[in-house]
N, C-alpha and C positions, 0 to 999 in steps of 0.2 A: 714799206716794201711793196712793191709793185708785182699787182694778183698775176698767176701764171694765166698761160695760153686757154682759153677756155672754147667749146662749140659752141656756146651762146652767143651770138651775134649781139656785141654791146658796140654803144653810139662811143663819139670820144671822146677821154676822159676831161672832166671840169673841173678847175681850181676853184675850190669851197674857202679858203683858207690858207694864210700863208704870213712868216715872223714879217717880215718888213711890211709890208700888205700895201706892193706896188705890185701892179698889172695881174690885177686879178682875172680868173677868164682865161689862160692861157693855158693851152691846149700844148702836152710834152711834146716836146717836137716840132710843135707847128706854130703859126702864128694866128692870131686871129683878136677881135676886139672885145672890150669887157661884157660879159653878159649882165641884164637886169640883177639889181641886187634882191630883185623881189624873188626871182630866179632861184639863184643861189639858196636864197634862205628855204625854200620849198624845198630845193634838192634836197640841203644838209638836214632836214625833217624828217624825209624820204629817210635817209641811208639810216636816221638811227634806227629804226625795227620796222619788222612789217607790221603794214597799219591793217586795220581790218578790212576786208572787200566790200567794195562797194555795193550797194543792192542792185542786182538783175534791172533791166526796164522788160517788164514781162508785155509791154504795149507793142510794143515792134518798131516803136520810135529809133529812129538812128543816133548810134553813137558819137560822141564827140574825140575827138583827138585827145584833150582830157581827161576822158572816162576811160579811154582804153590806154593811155599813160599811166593813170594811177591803178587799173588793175593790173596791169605787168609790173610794175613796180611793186604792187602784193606779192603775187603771182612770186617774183624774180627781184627781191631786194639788190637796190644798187648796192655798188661793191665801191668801197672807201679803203686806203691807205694814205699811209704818209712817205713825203720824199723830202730829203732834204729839208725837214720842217715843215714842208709843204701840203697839205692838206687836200687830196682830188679824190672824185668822186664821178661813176661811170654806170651809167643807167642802161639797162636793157632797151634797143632798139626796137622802134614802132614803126620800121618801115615791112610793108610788107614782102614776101617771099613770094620768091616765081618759081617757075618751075625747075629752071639751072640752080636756084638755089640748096633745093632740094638733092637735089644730085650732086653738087658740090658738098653738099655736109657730108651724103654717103661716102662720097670719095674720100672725104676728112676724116670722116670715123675709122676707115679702112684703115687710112697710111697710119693715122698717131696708135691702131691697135697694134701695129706691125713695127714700128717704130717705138713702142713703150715695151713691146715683147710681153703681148696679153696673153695670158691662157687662154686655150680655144674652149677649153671646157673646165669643170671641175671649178672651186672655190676662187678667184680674182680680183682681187679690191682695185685694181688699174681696168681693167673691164669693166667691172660696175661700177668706176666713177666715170669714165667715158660714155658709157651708153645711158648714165644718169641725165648726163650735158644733153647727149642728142635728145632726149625727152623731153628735158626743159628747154631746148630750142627749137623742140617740134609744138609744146601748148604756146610758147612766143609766138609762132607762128598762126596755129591754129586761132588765139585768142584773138588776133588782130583784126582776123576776117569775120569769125562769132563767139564773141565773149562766154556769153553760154557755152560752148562746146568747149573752151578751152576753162572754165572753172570746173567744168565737170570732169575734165582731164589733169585737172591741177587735185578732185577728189581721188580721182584713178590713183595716183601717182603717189600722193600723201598716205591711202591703204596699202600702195604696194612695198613703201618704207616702210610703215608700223607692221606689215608682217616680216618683211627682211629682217628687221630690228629684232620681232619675237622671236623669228626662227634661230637670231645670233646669237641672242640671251639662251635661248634653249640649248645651242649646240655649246656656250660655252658653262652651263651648268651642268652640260651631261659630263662634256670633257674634266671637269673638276671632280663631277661621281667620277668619274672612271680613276681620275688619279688617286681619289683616297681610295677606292677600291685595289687600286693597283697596290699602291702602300700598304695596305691592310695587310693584303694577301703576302707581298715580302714580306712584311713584319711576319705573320703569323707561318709564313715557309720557312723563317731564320728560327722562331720558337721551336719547331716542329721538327728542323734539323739538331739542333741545342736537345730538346726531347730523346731523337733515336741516339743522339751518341751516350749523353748520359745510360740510357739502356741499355746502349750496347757496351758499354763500361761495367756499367751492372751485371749485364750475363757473364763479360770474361771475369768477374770476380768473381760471380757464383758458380763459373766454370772449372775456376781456378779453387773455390773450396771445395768442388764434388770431388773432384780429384786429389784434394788435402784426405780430405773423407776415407775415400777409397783407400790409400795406400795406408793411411793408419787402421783401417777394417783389414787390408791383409796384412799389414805388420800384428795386429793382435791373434786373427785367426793362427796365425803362423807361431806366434807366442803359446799360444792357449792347445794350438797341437802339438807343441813339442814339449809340453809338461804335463799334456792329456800320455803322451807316449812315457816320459819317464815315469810316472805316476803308476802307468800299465805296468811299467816293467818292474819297478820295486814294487806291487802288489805282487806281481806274479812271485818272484824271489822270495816275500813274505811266505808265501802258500806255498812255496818248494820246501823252503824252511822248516815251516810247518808240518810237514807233510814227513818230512824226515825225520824234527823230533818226536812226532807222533809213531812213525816207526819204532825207533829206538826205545821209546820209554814201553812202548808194548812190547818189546823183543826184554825188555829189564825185567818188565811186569811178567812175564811167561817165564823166566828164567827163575825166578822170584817162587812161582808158586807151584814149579815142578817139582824140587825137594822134599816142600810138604805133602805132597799126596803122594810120593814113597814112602 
């Protein structure tokens, strides 16, 4: 599959590999003659990983076009697909940058930010993979003309990933607190709802027995007064009763004891 559009300024691509393995060296598209097989096998070395950087010449001696080859190829591992069986391989370019170059990339950055419809601001993964490119085609640059400067911008750049990276772990560890906390608290708001109604279940039963309560306290009071009242009133009738045969036996008894005392 053939790498998308990139702001990295890569040379063009080289057949590493191919089934029939006629006219190696062929450039998609174009035409041109077989490169060194001594070539080839370096490239396909290259693309498998990056190799480790070369040592600084801290003499001041000048670089060779191979030193600053293989440290952009640290720097900027070539990029490898396959087509068609075919096997190419397309190295980051060592030609230097001018000054329209420069201005050219800005103007690239611009249109593919406007054309990929980047966020201006706020969270972007098409922003930050665009303005990643023009970084590493700005230490491409930079390395070419002092390798120092652009290994120490290739450190820049590797801290500024591992904190991007921390900051992403972080935000997406917070986001998962957050979610079980979110969870938590629905769970514990459905318990909590489940809780009041059960209670409020509760009270109308026990609203429902004060009220049982009550009306059998005034069905008894109302029992207990209207047998307190007949209870009064055949006492009373007793004591009238009384009262009159108490009369009469004293009107007998006087009757009784007049004759003898004539």
């Amino acid at each position: 599959m053939t790498p998308g559009y990139s702001l990295v300024r890569y040379d063009n691509p080289v057949l590493v590999s191919r089934s029939d393995a006629t006219n190696p060296g062929k450039v998609p598209g174009k035409g041109g003659a077989a490169p060194n097989p001594t070539t080839d096998t370096k490239k396909a070395t290259v693309s498998n990983g990056q190799k480790k950087l070369p040592p600084v010449d801290d003499k001041g001696r000048a670089k060779t076009p191979s030193q600053t080859e293989d440290i952009l190829n640290s720097i900027l591992p070539p990029r490898e697909w396959d087509e068609a069986g075919q096997l190419w391989i397309q190295k980051v370019s060592s030609t230097p940058a001018t000054r329209l170059d420069v201005i050219n990339l800005q103007e690239q950055l611009d249109h593919i930010l406007q054309k990929r419809q980047a966020r201006e601001t706020g969270i972007c993964p098409v922003r930050r993979e665009l303005y990643s490119q023009c970084f590493d085609e700005l230490i491409r640059q930079v390395t070419i003309s002092c390798q120092e400067r652009g290994l120490l911008l290739l450190r820049v750049r590797d801290e500024i990933r591992m904190s991007i990276a921390a900051y992403q772990t972080l935000y997406e560890s917070s986001v998962a607190f957050g979610m079980r906390k979110a969870l938590q608290a629905e769970q514990g708001k459905s318990d909590m709802e489940n809780k009041i109604k059960e209670l409020e279940d509760e009270k109308r039963q026990m609203e429902q027995s004060v009220m049982d309560l009550k009306a059998k306290c005034e069905a008894i009071e109302k029992r207990e007064s209207e047998r307190r009242a007949m209870e009064e009133r055949k006492h009373a009738e007793e004591i009238a009763f009384l009262k009159k045969t108490n009369v009469q036996l004293k009107t007998q008894l006087e009757g009784i004891l007049s004759p003898q005392k004539k």
